[in-house]
N, C-alpha and C positions, 0 to 999 in steps of 0.2 A: 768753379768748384765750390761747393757747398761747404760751410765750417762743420763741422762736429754736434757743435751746440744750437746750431741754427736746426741743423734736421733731428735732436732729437729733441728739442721743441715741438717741433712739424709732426710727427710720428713716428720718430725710430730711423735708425738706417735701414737703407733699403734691403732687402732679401736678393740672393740671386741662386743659382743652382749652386754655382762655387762658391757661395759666400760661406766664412766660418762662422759658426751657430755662436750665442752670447752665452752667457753664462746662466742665464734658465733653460735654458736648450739643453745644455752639458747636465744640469743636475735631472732633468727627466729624462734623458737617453738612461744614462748613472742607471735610474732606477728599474727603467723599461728592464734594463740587462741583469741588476739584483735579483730584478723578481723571478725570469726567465732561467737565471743560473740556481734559484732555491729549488723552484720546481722539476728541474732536470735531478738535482741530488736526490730532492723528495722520493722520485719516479723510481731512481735506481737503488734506493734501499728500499723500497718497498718490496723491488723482485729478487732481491738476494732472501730474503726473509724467506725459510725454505717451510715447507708444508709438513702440519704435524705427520708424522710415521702412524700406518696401520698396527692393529695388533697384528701379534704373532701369528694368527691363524685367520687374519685379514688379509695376509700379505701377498703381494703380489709378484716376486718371484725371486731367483735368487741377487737380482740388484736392488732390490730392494733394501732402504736404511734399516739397520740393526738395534731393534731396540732392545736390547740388553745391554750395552754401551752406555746407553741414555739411563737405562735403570740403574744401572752399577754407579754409574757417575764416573767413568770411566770410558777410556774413548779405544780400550784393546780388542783385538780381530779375534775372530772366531776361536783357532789354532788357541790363543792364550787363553781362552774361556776354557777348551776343553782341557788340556792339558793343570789348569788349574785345579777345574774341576775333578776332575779324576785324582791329584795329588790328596784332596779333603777329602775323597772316597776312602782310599786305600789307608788316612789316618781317623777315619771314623770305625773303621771295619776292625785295627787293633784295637779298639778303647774297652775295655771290659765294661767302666762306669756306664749303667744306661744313661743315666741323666747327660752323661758329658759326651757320650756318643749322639743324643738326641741333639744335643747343643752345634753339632760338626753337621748334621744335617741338615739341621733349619739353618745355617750360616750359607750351605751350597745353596737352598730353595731361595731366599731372599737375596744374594750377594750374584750370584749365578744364574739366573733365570734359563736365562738362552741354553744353561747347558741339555744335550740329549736324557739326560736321566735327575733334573730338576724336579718336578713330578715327583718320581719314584723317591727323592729326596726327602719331600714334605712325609709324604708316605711313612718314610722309616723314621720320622723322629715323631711321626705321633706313637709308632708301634715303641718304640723307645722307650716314649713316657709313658707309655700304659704297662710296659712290665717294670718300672721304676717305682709303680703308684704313684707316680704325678696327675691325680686324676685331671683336675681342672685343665692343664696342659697338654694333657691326651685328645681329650674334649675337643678344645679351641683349633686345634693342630688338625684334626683328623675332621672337622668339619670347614677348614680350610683348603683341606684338599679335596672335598667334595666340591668346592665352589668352584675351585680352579680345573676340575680334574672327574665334571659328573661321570661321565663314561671312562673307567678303567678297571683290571682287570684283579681288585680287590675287593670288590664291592660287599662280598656276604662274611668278610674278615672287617671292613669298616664301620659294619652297621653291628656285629658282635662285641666290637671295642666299645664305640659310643656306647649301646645299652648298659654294661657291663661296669663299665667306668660310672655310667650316670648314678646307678646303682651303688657300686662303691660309694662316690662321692656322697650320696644323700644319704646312708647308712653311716659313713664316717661322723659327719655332724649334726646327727641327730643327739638332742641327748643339751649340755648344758652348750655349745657352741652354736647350735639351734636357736638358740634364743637370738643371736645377733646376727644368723644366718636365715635368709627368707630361702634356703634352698632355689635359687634359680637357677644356678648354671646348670644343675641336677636336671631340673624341672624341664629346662629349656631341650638338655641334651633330651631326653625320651620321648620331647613330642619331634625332637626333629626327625625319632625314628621312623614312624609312621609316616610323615608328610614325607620325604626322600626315600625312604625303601617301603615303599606300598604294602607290596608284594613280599616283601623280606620275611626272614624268619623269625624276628622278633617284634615284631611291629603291634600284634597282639598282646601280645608280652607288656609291651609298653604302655600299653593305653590301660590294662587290669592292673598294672604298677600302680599307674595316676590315679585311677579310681580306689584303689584299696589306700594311698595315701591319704587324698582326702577327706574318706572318711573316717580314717581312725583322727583326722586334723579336724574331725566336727564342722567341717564344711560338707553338707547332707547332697547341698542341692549341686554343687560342682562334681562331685561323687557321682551322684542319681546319672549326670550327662555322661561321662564318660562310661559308666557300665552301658549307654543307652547307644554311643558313640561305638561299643566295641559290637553289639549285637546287633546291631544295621551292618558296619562294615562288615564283620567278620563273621556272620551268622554259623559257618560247618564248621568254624575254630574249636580247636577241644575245651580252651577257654569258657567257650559259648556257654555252657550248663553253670560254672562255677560263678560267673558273671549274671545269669538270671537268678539264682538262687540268692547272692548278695545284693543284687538290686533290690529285692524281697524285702530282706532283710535293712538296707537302708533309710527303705520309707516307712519300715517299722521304727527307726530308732529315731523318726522325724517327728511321732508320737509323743508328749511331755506327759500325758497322761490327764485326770479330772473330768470332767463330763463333757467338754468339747471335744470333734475331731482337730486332729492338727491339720491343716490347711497345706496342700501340699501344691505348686504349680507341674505339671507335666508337661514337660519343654520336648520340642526337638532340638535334639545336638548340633544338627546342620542352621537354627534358626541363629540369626543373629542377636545379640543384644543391645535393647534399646540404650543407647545413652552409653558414656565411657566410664558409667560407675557397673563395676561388676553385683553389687547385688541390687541392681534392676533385672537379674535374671529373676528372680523373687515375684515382681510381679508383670511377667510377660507372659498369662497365659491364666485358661480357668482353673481355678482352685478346686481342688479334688483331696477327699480324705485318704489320708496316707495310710493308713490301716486297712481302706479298702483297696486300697493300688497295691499296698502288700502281698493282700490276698489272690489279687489278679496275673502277678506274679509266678506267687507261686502255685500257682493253679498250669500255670502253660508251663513253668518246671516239669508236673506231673507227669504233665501231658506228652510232653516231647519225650521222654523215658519209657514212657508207656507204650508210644508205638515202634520203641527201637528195643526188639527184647535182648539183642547182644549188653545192653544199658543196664537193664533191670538188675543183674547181677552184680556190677560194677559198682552200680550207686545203691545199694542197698538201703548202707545204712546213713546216706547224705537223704534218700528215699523217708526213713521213719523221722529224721533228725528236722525234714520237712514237713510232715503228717503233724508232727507234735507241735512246730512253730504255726500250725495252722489252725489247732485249734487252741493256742495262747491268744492269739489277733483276735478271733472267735469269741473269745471267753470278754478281751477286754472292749470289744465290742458292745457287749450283750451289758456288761457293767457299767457302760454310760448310758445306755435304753433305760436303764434301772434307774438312773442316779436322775435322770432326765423325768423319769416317770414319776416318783419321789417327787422334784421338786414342783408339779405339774399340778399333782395330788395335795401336795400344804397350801398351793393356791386356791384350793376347792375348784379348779377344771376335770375332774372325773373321766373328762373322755378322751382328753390328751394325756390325761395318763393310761387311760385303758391302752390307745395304740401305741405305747411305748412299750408295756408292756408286753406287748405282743410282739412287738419287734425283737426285744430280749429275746422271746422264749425262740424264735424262727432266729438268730443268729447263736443258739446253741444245739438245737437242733437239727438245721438245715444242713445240707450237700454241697446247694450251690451257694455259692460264696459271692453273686453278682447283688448287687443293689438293691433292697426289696423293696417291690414297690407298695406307692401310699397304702396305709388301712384304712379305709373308712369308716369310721368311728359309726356300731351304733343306736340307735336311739336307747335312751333306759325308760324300760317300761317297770312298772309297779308290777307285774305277775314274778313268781316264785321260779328261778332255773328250773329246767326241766332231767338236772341230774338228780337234783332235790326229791324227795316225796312228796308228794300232795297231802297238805293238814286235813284233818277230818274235821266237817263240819260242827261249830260248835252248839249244843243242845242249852236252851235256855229254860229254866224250871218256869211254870204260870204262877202269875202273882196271888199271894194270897187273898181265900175273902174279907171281905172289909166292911160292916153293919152301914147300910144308906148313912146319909147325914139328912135331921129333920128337914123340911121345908118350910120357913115361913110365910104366914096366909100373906093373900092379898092384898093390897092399899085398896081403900074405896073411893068408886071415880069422882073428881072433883064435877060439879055441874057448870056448864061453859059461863062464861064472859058474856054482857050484855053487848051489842058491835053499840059502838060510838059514831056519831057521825062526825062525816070528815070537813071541817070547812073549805070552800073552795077562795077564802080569801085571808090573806095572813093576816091574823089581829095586830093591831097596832099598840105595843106598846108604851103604854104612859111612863113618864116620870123622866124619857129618855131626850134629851131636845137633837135636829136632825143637827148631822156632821156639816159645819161653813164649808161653804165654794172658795175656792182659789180663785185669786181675780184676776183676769184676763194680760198676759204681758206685753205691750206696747212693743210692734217690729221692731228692727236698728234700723236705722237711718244707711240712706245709701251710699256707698263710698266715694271721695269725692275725683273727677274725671279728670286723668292726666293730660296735662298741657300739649296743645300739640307739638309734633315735633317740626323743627324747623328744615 
């Protein structure tokens, strides 16, 4: 029999099926079964962890989880919901206060979701706030229930609130609370008229609001878009006429006056603008003068009145109060051709001012109010206009007579020059001695020849 110490010298005690394991054995089974037993807990919370709930109108039937439990923060059955429910009805419906009756309502819509007439809840605490004058709270309330609530059977009561309220609201602070108020919620309430009720009955309404605010706010060219926004959309709206005739009017008042036109961009309303600064709408487009776009205006005012004679009567006198702004635009027209002709003329260019001049006189006389085109300047000739009379030729008297002047006689002819003759050899003169030769300059010498190279 082998000692202890002898075999585990040798290699160890022997292994056998039965034998009991040592103490590294024990500490890795140990662990084999740690890890085995985290992973089975792991497994089993992960499937108790139960799956978020659908919405309300996602849901899949009546076992389905209740998420109004989950929203309340509250874990009560249906029965407690309605019965609660209904308890806040019957004390919202004594309350005289609108405000504190609004208050018992939005408490059921937020607090209560799941109940049958939640909804209907939100509903009555915007109508609430809008007979309280709580505009801003009308607003928020009653475009919440839009979001929650597109299809319900208030719709042409929801879009009269919102208008109305917007209305209020941005006539309230106007004025010295205007100064620290950018009117947005205002602003916001009336475009959401149009965008959610298309079709609605005030949707026009809204968009000649925004246009006649802006430009009494001297924003010309956000103004110009929405008149231009309501006459695309809504062209048969009754609006329609009072909207072309102020658009007219707009790009008259874009005018600053002096002998430039004002530079006007003619945008579409549907186009978007470049960049996130809003006056790049400024220069999104070719520049056209605003006194002529005035005119073009109000030219298609005429014109649509003219062929609807039920009109004619109706708009009379909007009819003359057009006629006369037509020939104001006309008038100030013609006094920059002037001022332009003027300054053309001090430069001594004579024919650039003649065609200005000409333009003046055809923009207070003219009909059509379109763009007139170039004049051709021209040529000046020296002949007399032919409005002019023709000068009568002028008669020149004959010079008087005047006694000869004497003549003196003749010179008497000189008798010619003897010819000389010519020598054919230059005389030589004396006293001169001949100019010394330069003496011949000896070459340089040659340069001397470099060493060969090694």
């Amino acid at each position: 029999m082998n000692e202890p110490g002898a075999a585990g010298r040798s290699g160890g005690p022997a292994r056998s099926s039965g034998a009991v394991p040592g103490p590294r054995g024990a500490y890795r089974d140990g662990m084999r079964l740690a890890i085995c037993l985290s992973l089975a807990l792991l497994l089993c919370a992960c499937s108790s962890v139960e799956a978020p709930s659908l919405p309300r109108f996602l849901g899949g039937g009546d076992d389905a989880p209740d998420p109004v439990a989950t929203a309340a923060g509250t874990a009560i059955s249906t029965p407690e919901i309605q019965r609660a429910g209904d308890a806040l009805f019957a004390q919202a419906d004594s309350l005289t206060d609108p405000v504190a009756r609004a208050g018992v309502y939005a408490d059921i819509a937020e607090d209560y979701p799941g109940h049958p007439r939640a909804a209907e809840a939100r509903y009555l605490a915007g109508r609430s706030y809008y007979e309280a004058g709580e505009w801003e709270s009308a607003i928020e309330t009653l475009k919440q229930y839009m979001t929650d609530s597109p299809v319900n059977p208030h719709l042409a009561q929801v879009e009269e609130m919102i208008y109305r309220s917007a209305l209020s609201y941005i006539e309230r602070d106007r004025g010295i609370l205007g100064v620290f108020d950018e009117q947005g919620t205002g602003l916001e309430a009336l475009r959401f008229v149009p965008v959610v009720f298309p079709a609605g009955q005030y949707a026009d309404d809204a968009i000649l609001y925004m246009a006649r605010y802006f430009r009494d706010e001297g924003e010309l060219q956000r103004s110009s878009l929405y008149y231009k926004e309501l006459l695309q959309r809504y062209p048969d709206s009754e609006w329609s006429f009072e909207a072309r005739r102020e658009l007219g009017g707009t790009y008259a008042l874009r005018d600053v006056g002096g002998p430039y036109h004002a530079g006007f961009v003619d945008r579409d309303p549907r186009e978007a603008v470049p960049g996130d600064d809003p006056k790049a709408a400024a220069f999104a487009g070719p520049v056209r003068s605003s006194l002529e776009m005035a005119l073009e205006e109000y030219d298609k005012y005429l014109e649509r009145i003219a062929r609807d004679p039920g009109r004619r009567a109706e708009y009379a006198q909007r009819v003359r109060e057009v006629e006369a702004e037509k020939a104001r635009v006309r008038e100030r027209l013609a006094e920059k051709d002037e001022r332009i002709a003027a300054w053309y003329a001090g430069q001594g260019d004579a024919r650039a001012a003649e065609v200005y001049r000409r333009s003046a006189a055809r923009w207070r006389g003219a009909t059509d109010t379109r763009v007139l085109p170039n004049v051709r300047p021209q040529p000046t000739t020296a002949t007399a206009p032919a409005t002019q009379p023709t000068p009568a030729p002028r008669v020149t008297a004959p010079p008087a007579a005047t006694p000869p002047m004497p003549t003196r006689p003749p010179m008497p002819a000189q008798p010619p020059m003897p010819a000389q003759p010519r020598p054919t050899t230059m005389p030589v003169t004396r006293g001169v001695p001949p100019y010394p030769t330069r003496p011949s300059v000896p070459p340089p010498p040659p340069p001397p020849s470099w060493p060969p190279s090694r």
